[in-house]
C-alpha positions as CSV (number, residue, x, y, z in Angstrom):
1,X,0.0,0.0,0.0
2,X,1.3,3.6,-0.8
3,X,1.1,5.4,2.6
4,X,1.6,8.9,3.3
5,X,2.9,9.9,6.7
6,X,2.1,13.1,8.0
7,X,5.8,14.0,9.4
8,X,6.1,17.0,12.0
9,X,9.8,16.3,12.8
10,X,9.1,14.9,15.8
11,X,10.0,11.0,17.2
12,X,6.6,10.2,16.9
13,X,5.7,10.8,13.3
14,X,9.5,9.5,12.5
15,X,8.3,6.7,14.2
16,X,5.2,5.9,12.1
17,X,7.3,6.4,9.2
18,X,10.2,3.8,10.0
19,X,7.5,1.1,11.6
20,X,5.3,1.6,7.9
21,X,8.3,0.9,5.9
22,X,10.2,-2.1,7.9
23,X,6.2,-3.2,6.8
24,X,6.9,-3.1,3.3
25,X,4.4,-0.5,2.3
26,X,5.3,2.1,-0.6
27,X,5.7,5.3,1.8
28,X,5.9,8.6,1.4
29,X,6.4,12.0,3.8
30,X,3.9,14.6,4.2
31,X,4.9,17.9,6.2
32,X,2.1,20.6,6.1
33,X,3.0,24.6,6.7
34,X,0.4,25.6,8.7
35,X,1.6,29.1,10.4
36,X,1.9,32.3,8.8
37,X,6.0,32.2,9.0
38,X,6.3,28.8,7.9
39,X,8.2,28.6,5.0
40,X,10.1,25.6,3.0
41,X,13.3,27.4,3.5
42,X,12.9,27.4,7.2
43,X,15.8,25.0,9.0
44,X,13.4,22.8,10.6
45,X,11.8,21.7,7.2
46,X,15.4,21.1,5.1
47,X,16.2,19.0,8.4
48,X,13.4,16.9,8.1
49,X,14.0,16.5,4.2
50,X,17.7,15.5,5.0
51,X,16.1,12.6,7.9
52,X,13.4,11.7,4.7
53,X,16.3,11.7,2.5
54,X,18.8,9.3,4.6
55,X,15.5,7.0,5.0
56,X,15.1,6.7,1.2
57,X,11.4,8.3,1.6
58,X,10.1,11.4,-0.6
59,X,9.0,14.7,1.2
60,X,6.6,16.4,0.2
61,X,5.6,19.8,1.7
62,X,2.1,20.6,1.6
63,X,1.2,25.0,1.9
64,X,-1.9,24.8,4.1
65,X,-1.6,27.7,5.6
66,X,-4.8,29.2,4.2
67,X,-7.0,26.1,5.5
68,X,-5.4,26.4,8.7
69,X,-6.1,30.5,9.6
70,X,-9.9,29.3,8.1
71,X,-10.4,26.3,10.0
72,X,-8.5,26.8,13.4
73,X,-6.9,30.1,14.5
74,X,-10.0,32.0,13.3
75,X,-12.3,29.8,14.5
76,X,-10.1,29.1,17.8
77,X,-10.2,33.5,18.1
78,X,-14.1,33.7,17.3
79,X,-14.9,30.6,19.9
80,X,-13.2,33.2,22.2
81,X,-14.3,35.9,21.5
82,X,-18.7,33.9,22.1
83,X,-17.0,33.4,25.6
84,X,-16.7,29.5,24.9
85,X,-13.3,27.5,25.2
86,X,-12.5,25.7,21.7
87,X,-10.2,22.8,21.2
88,X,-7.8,23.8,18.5
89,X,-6.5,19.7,18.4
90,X,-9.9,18.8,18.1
91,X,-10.5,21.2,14.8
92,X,-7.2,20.8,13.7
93,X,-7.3,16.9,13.0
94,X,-11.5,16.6,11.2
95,X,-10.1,19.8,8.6
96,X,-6.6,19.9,8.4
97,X,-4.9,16.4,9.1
98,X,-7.7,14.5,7.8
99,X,-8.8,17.5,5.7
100,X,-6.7,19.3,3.6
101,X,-3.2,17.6,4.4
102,X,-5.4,14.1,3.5
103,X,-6.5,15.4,0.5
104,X,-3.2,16.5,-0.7
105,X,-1.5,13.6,-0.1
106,X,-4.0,11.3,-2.1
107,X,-3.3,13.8,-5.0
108,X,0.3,12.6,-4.5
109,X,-1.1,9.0,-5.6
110,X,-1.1,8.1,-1.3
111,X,-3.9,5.4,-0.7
112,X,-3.9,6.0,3.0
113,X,-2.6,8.7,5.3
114,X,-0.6,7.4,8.6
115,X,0.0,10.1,11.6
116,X,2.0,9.3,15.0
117,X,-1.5,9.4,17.2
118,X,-1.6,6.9,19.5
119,X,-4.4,5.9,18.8
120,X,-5.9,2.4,17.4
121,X,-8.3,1.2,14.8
122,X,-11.0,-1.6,15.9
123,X,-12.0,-3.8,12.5
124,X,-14.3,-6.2,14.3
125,X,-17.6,-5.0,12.6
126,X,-19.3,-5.5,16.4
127,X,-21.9,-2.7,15.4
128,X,-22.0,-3.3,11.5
129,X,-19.8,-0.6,11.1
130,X,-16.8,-0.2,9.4
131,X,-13.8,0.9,11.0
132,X,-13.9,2.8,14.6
133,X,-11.7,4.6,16.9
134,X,-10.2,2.5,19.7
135,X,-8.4,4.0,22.5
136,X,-4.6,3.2,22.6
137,X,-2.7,1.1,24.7
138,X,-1.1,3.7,26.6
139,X,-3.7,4.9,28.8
140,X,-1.6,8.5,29.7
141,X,-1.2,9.2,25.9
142,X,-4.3,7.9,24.0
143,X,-5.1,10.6,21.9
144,X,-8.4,9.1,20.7
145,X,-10.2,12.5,22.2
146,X,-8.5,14.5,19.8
147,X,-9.9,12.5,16.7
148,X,-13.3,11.6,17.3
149,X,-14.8,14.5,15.1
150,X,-13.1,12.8,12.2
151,X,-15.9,11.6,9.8
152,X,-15.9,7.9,9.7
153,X,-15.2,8.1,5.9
154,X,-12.1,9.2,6.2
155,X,-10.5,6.4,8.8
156,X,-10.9,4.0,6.2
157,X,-8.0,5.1,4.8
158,X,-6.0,6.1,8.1
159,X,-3.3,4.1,9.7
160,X,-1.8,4.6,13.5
161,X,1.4,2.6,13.7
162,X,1.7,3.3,17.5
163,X,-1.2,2.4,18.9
164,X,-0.2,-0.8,19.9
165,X,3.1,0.8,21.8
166,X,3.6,2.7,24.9
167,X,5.0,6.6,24.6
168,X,8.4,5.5,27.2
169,X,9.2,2.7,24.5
170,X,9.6,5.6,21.2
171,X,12.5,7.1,22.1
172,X,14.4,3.8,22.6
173,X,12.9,2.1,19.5
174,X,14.2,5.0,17.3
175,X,18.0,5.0,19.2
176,X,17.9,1.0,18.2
177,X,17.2,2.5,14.2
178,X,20.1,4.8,14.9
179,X,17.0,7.5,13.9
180,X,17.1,11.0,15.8
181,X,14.4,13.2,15.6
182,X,14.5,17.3,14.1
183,X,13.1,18.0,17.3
184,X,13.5,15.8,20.7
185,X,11.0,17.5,22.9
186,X,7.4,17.1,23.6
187,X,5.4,19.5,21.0
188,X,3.9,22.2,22.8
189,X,0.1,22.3,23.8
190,X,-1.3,24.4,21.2
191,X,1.1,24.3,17.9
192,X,0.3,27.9,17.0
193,X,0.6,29.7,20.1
194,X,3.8,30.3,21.6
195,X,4.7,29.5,25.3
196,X,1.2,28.4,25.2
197,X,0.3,31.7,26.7
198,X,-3.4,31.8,24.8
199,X,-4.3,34.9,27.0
200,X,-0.9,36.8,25.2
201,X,-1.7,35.6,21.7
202,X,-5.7,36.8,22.3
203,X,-5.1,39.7,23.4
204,X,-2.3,40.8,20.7
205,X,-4.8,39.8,17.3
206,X,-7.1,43.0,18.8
207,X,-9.9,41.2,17.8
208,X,-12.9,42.6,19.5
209,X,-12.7,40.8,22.5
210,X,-15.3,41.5,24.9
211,X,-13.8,43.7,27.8
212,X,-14.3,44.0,32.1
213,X,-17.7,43.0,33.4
214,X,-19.3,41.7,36.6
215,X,-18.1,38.9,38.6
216,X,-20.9,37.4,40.4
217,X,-21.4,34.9,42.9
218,X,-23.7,32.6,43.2
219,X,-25.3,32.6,47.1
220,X,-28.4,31.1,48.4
221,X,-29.9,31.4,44.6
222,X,-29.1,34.8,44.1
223,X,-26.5,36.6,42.2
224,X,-24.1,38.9,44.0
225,X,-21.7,41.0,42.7
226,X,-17.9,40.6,44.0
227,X,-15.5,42.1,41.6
228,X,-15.1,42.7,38.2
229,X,-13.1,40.3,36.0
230,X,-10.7,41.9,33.1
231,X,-12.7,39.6,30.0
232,X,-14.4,36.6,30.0
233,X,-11.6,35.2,27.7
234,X,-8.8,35.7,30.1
235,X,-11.0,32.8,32.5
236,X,-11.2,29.3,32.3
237,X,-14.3,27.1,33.1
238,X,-13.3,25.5,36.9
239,X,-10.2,27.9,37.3
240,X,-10.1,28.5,40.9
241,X,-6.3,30.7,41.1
242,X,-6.1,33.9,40.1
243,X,-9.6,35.5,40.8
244,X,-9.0,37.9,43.5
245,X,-12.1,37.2,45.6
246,X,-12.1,36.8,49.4
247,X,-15.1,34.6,50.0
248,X,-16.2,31.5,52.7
249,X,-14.9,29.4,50.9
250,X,-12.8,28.3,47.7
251,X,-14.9,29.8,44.6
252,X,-14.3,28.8,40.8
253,X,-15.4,29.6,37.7
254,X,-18.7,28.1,37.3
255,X,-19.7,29.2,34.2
256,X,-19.7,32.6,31.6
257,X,-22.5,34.3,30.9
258,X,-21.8,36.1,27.5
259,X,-24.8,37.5,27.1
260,X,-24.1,39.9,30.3
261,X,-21.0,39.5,29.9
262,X,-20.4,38.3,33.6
263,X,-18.4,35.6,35.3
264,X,-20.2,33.6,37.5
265,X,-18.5,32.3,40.4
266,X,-19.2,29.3,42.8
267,X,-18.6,26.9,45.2
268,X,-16.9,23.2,44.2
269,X,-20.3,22.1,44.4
270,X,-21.6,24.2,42.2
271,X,-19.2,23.7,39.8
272,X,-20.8,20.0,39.4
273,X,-23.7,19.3,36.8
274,X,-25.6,16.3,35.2
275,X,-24.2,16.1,31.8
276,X,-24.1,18.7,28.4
277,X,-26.0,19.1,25.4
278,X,-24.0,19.1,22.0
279,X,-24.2,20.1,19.0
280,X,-24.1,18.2,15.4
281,X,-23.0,15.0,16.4
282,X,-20.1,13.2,14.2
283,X,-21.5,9.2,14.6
284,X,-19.5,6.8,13.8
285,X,-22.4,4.2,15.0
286,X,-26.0,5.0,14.7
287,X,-27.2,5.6,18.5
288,X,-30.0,3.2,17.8
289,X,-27.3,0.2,18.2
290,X,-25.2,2.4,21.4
291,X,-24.8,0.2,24.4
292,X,-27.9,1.6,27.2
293,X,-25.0,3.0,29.0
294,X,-21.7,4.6,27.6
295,X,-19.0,6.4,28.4
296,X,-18.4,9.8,28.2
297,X,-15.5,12.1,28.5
298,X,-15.7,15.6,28.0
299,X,-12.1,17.2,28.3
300,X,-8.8,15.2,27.2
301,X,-7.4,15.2,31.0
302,X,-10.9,13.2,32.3
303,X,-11.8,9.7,32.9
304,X,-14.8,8.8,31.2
305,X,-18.1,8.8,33.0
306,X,-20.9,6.1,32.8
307,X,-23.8,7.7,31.0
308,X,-27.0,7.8,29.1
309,X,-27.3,9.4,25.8
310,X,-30.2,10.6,24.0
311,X,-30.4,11.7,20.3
312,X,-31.8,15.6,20.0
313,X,-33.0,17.5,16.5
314,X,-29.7,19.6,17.4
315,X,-27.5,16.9,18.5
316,X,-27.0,14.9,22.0
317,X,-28.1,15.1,25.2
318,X,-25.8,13.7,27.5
319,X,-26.7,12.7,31.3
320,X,-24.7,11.3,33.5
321,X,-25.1,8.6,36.6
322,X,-23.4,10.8,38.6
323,X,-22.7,14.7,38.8
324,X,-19.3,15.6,37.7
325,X,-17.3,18.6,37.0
326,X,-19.0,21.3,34.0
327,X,-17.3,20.7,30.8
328,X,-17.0,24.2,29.2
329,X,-18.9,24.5,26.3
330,X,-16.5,24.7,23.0
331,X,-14.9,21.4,24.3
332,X,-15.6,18.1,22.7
333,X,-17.6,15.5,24.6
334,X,-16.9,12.1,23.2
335,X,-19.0,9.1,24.0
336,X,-17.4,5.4,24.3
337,X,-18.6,2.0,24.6
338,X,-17.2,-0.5,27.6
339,X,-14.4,-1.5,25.2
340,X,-12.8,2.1,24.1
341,X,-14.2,2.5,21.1
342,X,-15.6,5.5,19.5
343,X,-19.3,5.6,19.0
344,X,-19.7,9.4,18.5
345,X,-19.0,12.8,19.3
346,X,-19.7,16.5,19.6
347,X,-19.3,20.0,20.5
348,X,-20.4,20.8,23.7
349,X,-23.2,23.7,23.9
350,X,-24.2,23.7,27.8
351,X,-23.8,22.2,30.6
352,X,-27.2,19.7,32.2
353,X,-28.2,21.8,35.6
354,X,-28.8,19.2,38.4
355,X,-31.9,20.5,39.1
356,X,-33.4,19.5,35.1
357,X,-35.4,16.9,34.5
358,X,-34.1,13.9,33.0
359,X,-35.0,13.3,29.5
């Protein structure tokens, strides 16, 4: 099979790359220039053409740079700007990796398109599906989250080479090839944002963002007002450091009211809720054949929580068995069966107050 591998320069993706042809499959390199700097001339790129090069393999550089502002930073500044939290990974992978950079590389003549995800594929055809999502091996990597609003169309033709392995094992498996990586660190959170200081690149695109309103705490079912916060933007949904309000007792974001344009504060308890409500669902299995109880997880650092799921006009409604921290909406929730696998997922809307009625 002629396999494209969507190369970053890291040891993951040179990895992928090394595993796929030890296999015998016809591979080439993909590397994708995403930011506005990025450039073909730049040192990182001609170091990755000279790894490509040593390993036999074709490079080919893809300018997505236009798909990229369209589909994430925009939409990562207007999410923002609604007073939601978006989850750049999570836009990045359905439009660009599986998007654009896909389609690119089957121009090339590619059949399939591998990426260093650790992430697996499940080919059992339990629901009369094709192939799903299936959490990786290594339970403190599995980047399954980050994929789920891939449309199942396109993971027909994906490949994960490190699914199967654990992220401590990479760096010894490439010494063994006598492979180094361009770069030898950990990628940083968000790709585009430097220092991961979101707040800094925010506040330096000007873009309209909403400024200082009310900060208001919730107290014996009224609202009172404490302070004012600087924008909702510069707060995180469950962020308890950093408020500057003396209070009873520990208070946290709780939620943003955009509308008003206020913070609302709370206590830990407060913080909890019954589930969300999405939006359009991406469904990898028709929620007619979903297990009567799933799993959910609605932020990457989470462990999924047993639920019931109900299909809405909109998208899903999501209870849970047990109240558990808000999810902010922007995030992804992401609903499992027993096993791991990918059923479905969406972008979260709202949060389920405890005191609605079930469905």
């Amino acid at each position: 099979m002629r396999v494209a591998v969507a190369v970053s320069g890291g040891m993951d993706s040179l990895l992928a790359m090394a595993l796929l042809r030890e296999q015998g499959h016809a591979v080439m390199a993909v590397h994708g220039l995403f930011l506005p700097d990025a450039s073909e001339d730049a040192p990182g790129v001609r170091a990755l053409r000279k790894t490509c090069q040593d390993l036999g393999i074709p490079l080919h550089v893809l300018d997505l740079r236009e798909s990229f502002r369209a589909c994430v930073t925009d939409v990562f500044l207007s999410e923002y700007r609604a007073g939601r939290t978006p989850n750049p990974c999570a836009l990045c992978n359905p439009h660009i990796k599986f998007g654009s950079l896909w389609d690119g590389a089957a121009r090339l003549g590619a059949e399939a398109l591998a990426t260093g995800h650790y992430v697996r594929l499940d080919e059992s055809g339990v629901y009369g599906v094709g192939r799903l999502l299936l959490r990786g091996v290594d339970p403190a990597k599995d980047q399954s989250y980050f994929l789920a609003l891939v449309e199942p169309a396109r993971l027909e033709r994906a490949v994960f080479p490190l699914g199967e392995m654990r992220k401590a094992d990479v760096p010894g498996e490439l010494e063994r090839r006598g492979l180094r990586p361009v770069h030898s660190g950990e990628s940083q959170e968000i790709c585009f944002i430097p220092d991961d200081d979101y707040r800094a690149w925010l506040a330096a695109r000007d873009a309209d963002l909403p400024g200082p309103g009310p900060m208001l705490v919730l107290d014996s079912g009224k609202e009172q007002e404490v302070g004012r916060h600087g924008g909702l933007w510069r707060y995180t949904q469950g962020q308890r450091r950093g408020l500057g309000v003396a209070w009873s007792e520990p208070l946290y974001v709780v939620r943003k009211d955009s509308v008003r344009n206020a913070l609302i504060l709370g206590t830990r308890e407060q913080l909890l809720c019954r589930g969300c409500v999405t939006g359009p669902a991406t469904m990898a299995v028709p929620i007619a054949q979903w297990p009567e109880t799933v799993w959910v997880q609605m932020r990457y650092r989470q462990r999924a929580e047993a639920a019931r799921v109900t299909a809405l006009h909109t998208g899903l409604r999501i209870e849970l068995f047990r109240s558990g921290e808000r999810p902010a909406p922007g995030q992804v929730a992401v609903v499992y069966d027993a096993a791991g696998r990918v059923l479905g997922a969406g972008n979260i809307l709202r949060s389920l107050e405890n005191a609605e009625p079930a469905a």
